[in-house]
Structures are given as structure tokens and as C-alpha cells.
Backbone bond lengths (Angstrom), bond angles and torsions (degrees), N, CA, C in turn:
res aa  C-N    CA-C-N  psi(-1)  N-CA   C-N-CA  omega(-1)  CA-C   N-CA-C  phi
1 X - - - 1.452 - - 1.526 108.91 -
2 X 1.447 122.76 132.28 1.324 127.40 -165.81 2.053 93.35 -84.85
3 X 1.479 93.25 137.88 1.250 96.08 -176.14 1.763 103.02 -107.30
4 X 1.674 120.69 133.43 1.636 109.26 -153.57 1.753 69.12 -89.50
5 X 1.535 93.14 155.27 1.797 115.80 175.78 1.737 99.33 -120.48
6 X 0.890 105.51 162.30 1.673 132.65 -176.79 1.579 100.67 -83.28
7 X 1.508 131.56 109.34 1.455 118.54 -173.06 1.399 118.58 -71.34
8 X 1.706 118.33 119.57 1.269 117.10 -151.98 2.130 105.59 -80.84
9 X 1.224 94.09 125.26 2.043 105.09 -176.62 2.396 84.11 -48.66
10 X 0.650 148.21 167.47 1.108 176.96 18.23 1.730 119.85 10.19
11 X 1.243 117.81 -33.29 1.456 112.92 179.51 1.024 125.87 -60.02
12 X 1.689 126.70 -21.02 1.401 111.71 173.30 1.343 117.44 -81.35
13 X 1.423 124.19 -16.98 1.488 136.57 167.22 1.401 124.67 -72.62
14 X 1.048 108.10 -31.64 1.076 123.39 147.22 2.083 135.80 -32.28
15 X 1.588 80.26 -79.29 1.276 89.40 -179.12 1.765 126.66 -84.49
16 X 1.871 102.93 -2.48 1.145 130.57 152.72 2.199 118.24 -55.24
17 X 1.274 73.57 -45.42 1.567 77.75 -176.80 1.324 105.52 -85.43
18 X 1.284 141.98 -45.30 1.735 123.98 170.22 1.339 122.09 -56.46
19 X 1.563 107.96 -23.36 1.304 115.46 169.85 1.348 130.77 -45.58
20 X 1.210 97.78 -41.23 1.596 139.96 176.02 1.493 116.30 -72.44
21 X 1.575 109.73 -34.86 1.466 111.74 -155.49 1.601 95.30 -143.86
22 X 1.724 99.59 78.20 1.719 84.74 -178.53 1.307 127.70 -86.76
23 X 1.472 115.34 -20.73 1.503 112.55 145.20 0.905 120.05 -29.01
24 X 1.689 142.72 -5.53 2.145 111.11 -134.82 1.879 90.06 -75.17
25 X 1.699 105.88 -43.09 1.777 103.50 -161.15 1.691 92.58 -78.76
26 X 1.247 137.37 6.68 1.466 112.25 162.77 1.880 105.87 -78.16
27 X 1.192 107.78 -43.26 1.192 143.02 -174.70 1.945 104.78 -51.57
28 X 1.392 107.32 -19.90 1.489 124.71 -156.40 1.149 120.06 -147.98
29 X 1.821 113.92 28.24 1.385 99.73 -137.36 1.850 111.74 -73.85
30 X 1.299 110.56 -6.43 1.632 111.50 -164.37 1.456 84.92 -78.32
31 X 1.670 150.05 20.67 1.352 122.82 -172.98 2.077 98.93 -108.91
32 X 1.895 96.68 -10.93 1.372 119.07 166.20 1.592 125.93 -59.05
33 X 1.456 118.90 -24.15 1.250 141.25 141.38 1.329 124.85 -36.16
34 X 1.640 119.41 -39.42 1.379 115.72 -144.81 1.981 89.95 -131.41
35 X 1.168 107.72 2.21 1.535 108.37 149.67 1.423 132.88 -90.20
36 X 1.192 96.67 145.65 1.804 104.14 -172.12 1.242 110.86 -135.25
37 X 1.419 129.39 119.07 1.187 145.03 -171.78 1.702 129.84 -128.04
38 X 1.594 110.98 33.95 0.681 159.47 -141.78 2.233 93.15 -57.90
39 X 1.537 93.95 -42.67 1.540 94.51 -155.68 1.269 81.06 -143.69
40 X 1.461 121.11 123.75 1.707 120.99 179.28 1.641 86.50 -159.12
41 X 1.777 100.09 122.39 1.489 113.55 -178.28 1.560 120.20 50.80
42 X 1.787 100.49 17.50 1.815 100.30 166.38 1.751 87.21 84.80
43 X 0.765 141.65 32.62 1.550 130.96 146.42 1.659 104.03 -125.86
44 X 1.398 82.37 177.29 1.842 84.83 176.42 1.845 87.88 -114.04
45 X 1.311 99.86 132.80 1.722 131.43 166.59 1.495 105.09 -120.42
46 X 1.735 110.63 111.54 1.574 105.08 174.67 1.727 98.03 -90.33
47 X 1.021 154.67 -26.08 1.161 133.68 178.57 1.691 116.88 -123.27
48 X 1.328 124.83 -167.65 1.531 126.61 -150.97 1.795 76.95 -102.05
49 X 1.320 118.76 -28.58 1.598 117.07 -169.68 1.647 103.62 -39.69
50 X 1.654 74.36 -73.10 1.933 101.73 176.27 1.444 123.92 -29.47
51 X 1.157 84.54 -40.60 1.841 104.24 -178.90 1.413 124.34 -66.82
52 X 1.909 101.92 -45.00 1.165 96.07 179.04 1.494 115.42 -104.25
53 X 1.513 116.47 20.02 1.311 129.50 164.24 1.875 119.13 -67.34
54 X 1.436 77.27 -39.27 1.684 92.60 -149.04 2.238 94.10 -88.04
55 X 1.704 104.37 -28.65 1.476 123.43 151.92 1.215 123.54 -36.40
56 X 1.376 107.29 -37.29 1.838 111.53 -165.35 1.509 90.50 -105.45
57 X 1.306 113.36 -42.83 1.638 96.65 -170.35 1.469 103.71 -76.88
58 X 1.014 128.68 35.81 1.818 115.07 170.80 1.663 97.67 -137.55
59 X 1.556 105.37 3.40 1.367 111.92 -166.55 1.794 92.56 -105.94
60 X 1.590 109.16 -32.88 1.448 127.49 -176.73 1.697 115.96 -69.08
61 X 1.742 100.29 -27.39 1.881 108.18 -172.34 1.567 89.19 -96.62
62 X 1.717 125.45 -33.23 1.397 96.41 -178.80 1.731 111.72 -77.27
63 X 1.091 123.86 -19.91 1.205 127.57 175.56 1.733 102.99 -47.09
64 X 1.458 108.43 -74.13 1.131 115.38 176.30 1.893 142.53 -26.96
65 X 1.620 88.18 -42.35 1.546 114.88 171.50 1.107 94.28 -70.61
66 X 1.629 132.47 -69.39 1.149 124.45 -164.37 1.682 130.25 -49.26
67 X 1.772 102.66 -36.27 1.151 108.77 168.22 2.067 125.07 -70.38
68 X 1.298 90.72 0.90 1.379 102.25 -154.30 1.560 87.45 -90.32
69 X 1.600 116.65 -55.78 1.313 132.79 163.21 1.549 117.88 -29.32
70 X 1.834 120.33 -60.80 0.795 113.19 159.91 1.635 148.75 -19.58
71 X 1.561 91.14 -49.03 1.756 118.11 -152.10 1.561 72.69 -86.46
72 X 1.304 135.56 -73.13 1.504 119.44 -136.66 1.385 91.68 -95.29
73 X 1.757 143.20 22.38 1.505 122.70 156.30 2.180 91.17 -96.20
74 X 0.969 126.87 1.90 1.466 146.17 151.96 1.267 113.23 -45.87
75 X 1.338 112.75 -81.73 1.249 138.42 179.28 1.651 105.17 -54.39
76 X 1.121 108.95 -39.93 1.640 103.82 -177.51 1.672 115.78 -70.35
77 X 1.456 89.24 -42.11 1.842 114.72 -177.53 1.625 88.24 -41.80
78 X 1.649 105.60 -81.59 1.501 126.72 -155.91 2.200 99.62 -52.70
79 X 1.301 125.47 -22.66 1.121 111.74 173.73 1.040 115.13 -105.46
80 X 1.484 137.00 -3.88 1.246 127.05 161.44 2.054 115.80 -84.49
81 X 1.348 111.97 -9.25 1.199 120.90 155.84 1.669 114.14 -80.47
82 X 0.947 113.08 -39.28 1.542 101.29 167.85 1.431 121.99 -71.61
83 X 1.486 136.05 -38.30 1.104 130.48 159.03 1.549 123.98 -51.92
84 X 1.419 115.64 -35.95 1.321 130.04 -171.55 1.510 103.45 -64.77
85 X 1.381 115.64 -61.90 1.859 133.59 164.15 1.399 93.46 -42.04
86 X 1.304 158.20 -80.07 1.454 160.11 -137.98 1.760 90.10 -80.97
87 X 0.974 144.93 -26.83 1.336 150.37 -127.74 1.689 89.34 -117.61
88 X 1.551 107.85 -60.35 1.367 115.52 164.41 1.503 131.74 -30.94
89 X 1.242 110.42 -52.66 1.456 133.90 165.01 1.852 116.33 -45.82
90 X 1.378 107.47 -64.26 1.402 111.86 158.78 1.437 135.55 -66.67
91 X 1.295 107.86 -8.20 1.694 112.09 168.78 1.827 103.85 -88.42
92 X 1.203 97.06 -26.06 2.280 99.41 -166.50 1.963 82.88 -80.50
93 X 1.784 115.61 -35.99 1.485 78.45 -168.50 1.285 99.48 -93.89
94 X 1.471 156.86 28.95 1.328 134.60 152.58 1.183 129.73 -29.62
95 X 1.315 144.08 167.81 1.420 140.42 -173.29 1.716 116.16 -136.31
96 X 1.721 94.10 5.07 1.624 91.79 -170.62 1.348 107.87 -176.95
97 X 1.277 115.14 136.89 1.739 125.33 -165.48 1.519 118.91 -57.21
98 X 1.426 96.92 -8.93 1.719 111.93 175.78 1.445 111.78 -81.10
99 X 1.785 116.13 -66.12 0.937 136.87 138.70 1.942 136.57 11.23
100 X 1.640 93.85 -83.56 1.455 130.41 162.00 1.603 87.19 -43.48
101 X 1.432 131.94 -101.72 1.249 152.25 -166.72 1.541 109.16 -25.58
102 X 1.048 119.33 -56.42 1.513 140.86 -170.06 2.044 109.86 -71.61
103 X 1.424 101.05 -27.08 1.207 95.00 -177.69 1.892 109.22 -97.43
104 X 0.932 94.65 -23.75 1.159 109.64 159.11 1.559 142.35 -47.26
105 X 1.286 92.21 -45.47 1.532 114.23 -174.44 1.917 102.03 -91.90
106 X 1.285 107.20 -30.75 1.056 94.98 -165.35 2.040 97.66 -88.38
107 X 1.365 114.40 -20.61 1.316 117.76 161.35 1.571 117.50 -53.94
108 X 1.186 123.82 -33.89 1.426 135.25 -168.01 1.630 91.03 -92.13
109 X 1.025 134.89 -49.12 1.680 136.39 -164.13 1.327 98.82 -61.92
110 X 1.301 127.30 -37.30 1.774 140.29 -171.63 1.540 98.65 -71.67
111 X 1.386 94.11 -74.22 1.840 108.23 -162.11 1.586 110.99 -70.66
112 X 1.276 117.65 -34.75 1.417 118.34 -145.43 1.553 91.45 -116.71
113 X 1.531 136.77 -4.85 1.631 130.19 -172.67 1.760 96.03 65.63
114 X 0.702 124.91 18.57 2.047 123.93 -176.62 1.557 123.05 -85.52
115 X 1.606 85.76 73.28 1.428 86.19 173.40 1.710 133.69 -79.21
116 X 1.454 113.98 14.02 1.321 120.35 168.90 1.622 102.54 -152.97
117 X 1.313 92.84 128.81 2.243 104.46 -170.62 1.797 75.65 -127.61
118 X 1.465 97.70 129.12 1.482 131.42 173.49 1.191 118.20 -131.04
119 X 1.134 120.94 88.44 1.819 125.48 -174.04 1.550 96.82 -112.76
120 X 1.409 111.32 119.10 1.820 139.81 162.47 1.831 91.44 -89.08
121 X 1.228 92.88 151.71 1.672 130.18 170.34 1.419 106.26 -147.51
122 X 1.399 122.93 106.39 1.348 124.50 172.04 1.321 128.71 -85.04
123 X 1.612 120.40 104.89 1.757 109.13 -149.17 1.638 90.20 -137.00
124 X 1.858 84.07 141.78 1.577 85.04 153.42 1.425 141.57 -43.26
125 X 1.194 98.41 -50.49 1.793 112.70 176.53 1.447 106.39 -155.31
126 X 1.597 85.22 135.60 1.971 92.15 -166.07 1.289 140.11 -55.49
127 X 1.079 123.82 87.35 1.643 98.98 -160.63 1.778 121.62 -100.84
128 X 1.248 82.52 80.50 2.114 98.06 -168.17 1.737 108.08 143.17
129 X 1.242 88.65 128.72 1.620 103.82 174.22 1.192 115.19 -37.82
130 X 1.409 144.02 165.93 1.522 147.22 154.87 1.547 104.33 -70.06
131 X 1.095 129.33 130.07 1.609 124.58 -179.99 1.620 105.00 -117.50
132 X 1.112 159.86 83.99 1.050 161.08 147.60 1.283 113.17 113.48
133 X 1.261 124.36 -73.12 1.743 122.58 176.61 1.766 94.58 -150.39
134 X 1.827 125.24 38.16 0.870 138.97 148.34 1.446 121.01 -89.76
135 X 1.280 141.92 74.96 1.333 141.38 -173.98 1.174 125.15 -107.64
136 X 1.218 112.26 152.24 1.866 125.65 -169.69 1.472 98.27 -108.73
137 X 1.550 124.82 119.80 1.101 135.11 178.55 1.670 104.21 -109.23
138 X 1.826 99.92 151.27 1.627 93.08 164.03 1.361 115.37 -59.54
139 X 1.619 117.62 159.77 1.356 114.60 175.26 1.784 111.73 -60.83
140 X 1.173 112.57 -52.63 1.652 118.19 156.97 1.296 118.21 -45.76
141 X 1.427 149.82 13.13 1.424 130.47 -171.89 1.597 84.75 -97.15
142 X 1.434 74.61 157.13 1.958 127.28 179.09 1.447 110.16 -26.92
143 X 1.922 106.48 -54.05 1.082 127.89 -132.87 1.317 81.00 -82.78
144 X 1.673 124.40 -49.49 1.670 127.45 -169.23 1.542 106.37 -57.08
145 X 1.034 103.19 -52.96 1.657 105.39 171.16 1.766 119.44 -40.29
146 X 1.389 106.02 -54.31 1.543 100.07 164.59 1.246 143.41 -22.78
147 X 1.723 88.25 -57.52 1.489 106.06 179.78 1.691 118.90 -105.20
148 X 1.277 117.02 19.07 1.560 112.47 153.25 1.421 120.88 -26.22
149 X 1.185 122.78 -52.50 1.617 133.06 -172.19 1.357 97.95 -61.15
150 X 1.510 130.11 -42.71 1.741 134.27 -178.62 1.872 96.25 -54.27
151 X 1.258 112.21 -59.92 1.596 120.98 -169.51 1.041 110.37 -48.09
152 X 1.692 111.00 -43.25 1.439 106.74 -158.40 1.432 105.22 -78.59
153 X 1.729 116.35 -22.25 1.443 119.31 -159.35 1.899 91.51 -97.41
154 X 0.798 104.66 -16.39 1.708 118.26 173.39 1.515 118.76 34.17
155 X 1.580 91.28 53.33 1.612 85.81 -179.36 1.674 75.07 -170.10
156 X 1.825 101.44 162.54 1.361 118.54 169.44 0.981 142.18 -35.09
157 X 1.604 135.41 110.13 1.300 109.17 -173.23 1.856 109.64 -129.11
158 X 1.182 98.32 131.68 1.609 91.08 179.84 1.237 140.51 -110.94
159 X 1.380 144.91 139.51 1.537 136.80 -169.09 2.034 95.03 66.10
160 X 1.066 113.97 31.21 1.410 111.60 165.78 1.877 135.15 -103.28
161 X 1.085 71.52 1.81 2.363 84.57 -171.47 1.112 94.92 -110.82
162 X 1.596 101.09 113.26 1.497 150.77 168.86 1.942 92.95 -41.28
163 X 0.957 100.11 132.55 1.978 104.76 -179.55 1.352 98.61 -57.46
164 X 1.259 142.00 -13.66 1.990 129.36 -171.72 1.460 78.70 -76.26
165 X 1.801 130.35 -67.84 1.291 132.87 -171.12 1.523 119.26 -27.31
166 X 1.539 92.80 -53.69 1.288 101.48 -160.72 1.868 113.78 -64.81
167 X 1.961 99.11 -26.70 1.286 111.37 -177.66 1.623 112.18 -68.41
168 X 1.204 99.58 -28.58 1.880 114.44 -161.34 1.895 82.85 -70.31
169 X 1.507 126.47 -64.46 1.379 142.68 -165.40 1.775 101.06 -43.65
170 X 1.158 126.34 -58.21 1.473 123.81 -128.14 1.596 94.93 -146.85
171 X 1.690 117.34 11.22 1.472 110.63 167.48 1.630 107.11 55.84
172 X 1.768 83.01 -142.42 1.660 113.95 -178.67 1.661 107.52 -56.75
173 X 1.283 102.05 -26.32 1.375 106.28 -171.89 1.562 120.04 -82.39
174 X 1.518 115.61 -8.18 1.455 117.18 -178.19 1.176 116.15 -81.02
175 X 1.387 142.14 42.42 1.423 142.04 -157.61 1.540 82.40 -140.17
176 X 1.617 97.90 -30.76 2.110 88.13 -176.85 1.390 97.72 -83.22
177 X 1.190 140.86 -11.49 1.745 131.41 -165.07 1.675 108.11 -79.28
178 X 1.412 113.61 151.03 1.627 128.39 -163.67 1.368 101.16 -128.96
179 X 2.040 99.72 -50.01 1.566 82.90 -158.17 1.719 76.76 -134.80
180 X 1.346 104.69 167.61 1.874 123.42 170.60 0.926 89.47 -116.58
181 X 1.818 109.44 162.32 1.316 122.37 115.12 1.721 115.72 -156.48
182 X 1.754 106.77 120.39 0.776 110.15 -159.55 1.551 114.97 -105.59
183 X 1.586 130.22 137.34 1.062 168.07 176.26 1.314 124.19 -79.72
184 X 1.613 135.73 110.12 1.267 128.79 134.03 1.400 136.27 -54.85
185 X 1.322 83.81 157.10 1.645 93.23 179.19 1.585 92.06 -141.15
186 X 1.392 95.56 102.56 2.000 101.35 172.47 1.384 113.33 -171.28
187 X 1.858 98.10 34.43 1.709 97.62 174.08 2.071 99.38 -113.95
188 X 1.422 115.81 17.92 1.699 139.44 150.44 1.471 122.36 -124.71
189 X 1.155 88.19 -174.18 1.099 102.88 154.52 2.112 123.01 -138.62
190 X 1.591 68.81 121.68 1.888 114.57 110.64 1.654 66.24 -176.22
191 X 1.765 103.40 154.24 1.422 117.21 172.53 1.573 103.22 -80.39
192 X 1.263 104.59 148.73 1.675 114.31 -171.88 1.534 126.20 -151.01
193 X 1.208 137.19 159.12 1.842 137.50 166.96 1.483 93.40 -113.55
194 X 1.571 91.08 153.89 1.548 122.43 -167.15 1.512 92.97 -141.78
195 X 1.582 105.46 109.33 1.743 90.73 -166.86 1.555 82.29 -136.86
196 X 1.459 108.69 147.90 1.612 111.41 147.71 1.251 134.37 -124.01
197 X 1.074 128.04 179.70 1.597 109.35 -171.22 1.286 108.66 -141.10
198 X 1.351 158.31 142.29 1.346 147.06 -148.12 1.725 109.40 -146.12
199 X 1.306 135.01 161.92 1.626 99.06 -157.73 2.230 64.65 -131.82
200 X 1.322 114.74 40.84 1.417 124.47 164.09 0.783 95.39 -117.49
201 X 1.615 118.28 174.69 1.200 150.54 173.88 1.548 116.57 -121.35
202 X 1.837 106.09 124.69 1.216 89.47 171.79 1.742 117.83 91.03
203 X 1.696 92.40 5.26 1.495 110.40 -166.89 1.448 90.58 -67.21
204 X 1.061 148.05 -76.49 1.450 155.41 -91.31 1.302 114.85 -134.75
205 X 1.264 158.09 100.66 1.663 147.36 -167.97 1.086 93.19 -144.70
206 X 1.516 102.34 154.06 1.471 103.50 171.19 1.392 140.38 -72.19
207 X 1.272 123.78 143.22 1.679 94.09 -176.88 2.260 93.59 163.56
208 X 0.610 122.72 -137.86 1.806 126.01 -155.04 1.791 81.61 -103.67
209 X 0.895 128.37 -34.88 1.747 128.31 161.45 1.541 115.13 -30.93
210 X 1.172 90.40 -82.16 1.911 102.07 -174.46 1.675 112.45 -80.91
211 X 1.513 118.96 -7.49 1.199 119.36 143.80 1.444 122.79 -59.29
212 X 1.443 130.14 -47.11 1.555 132.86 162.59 1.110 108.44 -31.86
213 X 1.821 113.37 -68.92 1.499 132.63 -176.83 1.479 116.78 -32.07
214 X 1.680 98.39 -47.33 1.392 98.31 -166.00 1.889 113.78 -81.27
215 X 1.340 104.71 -16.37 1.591 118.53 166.18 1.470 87.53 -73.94
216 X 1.162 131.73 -92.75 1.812 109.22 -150.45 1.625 117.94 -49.40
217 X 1.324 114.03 -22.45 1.400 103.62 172.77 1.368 102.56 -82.86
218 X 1.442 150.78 17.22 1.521 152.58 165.57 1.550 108.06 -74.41
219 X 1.860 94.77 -53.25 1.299 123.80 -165.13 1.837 88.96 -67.45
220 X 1.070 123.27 -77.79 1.227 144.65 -164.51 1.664 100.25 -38.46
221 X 1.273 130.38 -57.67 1.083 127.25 158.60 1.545 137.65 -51.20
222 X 1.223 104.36 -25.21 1.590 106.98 156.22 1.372 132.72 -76.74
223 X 1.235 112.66 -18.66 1.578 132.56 -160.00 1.639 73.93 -85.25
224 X 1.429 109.44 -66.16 1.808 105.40 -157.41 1.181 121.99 -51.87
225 X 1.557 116.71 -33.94 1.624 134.97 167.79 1.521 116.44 -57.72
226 X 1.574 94.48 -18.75 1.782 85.98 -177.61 1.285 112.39 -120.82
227 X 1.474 104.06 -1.33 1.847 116.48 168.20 1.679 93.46 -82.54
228 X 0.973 120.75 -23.03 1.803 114.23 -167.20 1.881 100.06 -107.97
229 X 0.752 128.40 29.93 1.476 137.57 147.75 1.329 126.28 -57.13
């Protein structure tokens, strides 16, 4: 009794073994005769030459784009580090916690898409008004407690705050937020978050970006410690 079988694909073994053996059709050449390649990507290609001419040159323009891509996310890197360094300079000479705050934000609104900068300071007792979305929290508030998991992981994290977070952070205003990225503050004192909020998507990844970020919020935190003296 004929038993029906499952027709076995051969093509990946196939194309495993030329892979292997790129001589095989020099090696064979009368089997070059008995191919036909009649219609490849909607043109007509009469030989494998053609084929692998026309292969490399579409393999040669994406190369090209890609390198092209390269060069100008380069170019962006190397000028958003130079602004960031120049940027530094004008945050150390501020003269006032209003000031400090304000130049800041409007540096981040340019470079960073940051349409909401939320900086906590967790203090025994306050010493300076709240100025815009600069606030002095008890050392015990809620909000520090939240973000223990940020401290402990003590480094940047982005597109990570759960929407309750995001509601507790930014109120009425968290319905406009797309992208996070949130920041410690626990290499001074008073322990603190450095958060922004972006009304894009997709703003923020990791990479020589939020390394900048995390230098001006270094800088930014020293300036405030020594404006509040």
C-alpha cells in the first residue's frame, strides 16, 4: 500500500550548499544552459551575470543611504554635544533658582522636544519656593517612594512610568505625555527626580543623547545647591 508523504522543501539545502560551494556552476558549467531566468524583480535578466550585477548595485545604493544615515545621526551627536558643553557654561553662571530653571527648560524644549521639565528635591525643610515644575518635597513624600526602583537602578530610564506614575507626575497634563525619560538625582544632596515629558513619541532612547542629559542635570544640580546657600 503506497503510503502519501509530505513533499519534502529541499530549498534550504539547497541553497545551503552553494552557499558553501560558490564555484559549484563554474565547476558545472553545462547545468548554466539549462537555467532560465526569464523574469527576476519584474524585469527581464537573460543571464545570472545580469542578475548579479544589477544584485550588487541595489545592494551598493542601500549601502550608501545607510552610510549616509550614519554620517548625519554623527553630525547631530557631535552638535548636540557641543551645544550641551556651551549650555553648561550658562547654567554654572545663572544667578537665581528662577533663572537656573528657566534656562534650562528652554535648552531642553529646543534640543530634547521637552515640553514638561519636573525636577523634585526631597528635603527636610524647604529652603526656596516651588518655581514652576521645580519643587521641594518632604523627604518622606509618596512621590520618592515611587521611584525607589529608579535609585536603586541609578541610571536613566526611558518610556518606563507605568500611566498611574505618569498621572501622579504631570496631573491634568499627563494625557499630553508620549515619551519619558526619567532621571535620578542621588549623587548630593537633597535626593531628587529629573523627569521630562515630551508630547512626541519615541522622543528619548538611550544612547550619547541622554548621556548629555544626564551631565546637564549633574551641572544643574550643583548650580541649585550653590544658588540655595
Amino acid at each position: 500500500m503506497a503510503v502519501n508523504r509530505e513533499p519534502v522543501d529541499n530549498q534550504p539545502v539547497v541553497i545551503d550548499y552553494l552557499g558553501r560551494n560558490p564555484n559549484f556552476f563554474l565547476d558545472n558549467p553545462t547545468l548554466l544552459s539549462e537555467l532560465n531566468l526569464p523574469h527576476v524583480n519584474g524585469r527581464n535578466i537573460s543571464s545570472l551575470i545580469e542578475y548579479q550585477v544589477d544584485y550588487l548595485r541595489k545592494n551598493e545604493q542601500l549601502l550608501k543611504s545607510q552610510i549616509a544615515s550614519l554620517s548625519k545621526n554623527q553630525e547631530q551627536s557631535d552638535r548636540l554635544a557641543e551645544e550641551a558643553y556651551k549650555h553648561s557654561f550658562a547654567l554654572m553662571d545663572a544667578t537665581s533658582i528662577e533663572s537656573l530653571y528657566d534656562s534650562l527648560f528652554l535648552f531642553l524644549k529646543h534640543e530634547y522636544q521637552c515640553s514638561h521639565l519636573m525636577i523634585f528635591f526631597f528635603v527636610e525643610k524647604r529652603p526656596y519656593k516651588d518655581y514652576r515644575n521645580l519643587r521641594f518635597k518632604p523627604i518622606h513624600s509618596k512621590l520618592r517612594y515611587l521611584f525607589s526602583g529608579l535609585y536603586n537602578v541609578n541610571k536613566p530610564l526611558c518610556d518606563s512610568l507605568p500611566s498611574e506614575y505618569i498621572d501622579e507626575l504631570f496631573g491634568e497634563e499627563s494625557n499630553k505625555i508620549k515619551s519619558t525619560v526619567s532621571l535620578p538625582i542621588n549623587n548630593d544632596e537633597p535626593l531628587g527626580l529629573f523627569i521630562l515629558g515630551s508630547q512626541e513619541y519615541n522622543t528619548y532612547q538611550q544612547g550619547s543623547s541622554i548621556t548629555l542629559l544626564n551631565h546637564l542635570k549633574n551641572v544643574f544640580v550643583k548650580q541649585c545647591n550653590t544658588l540655595l546657600r
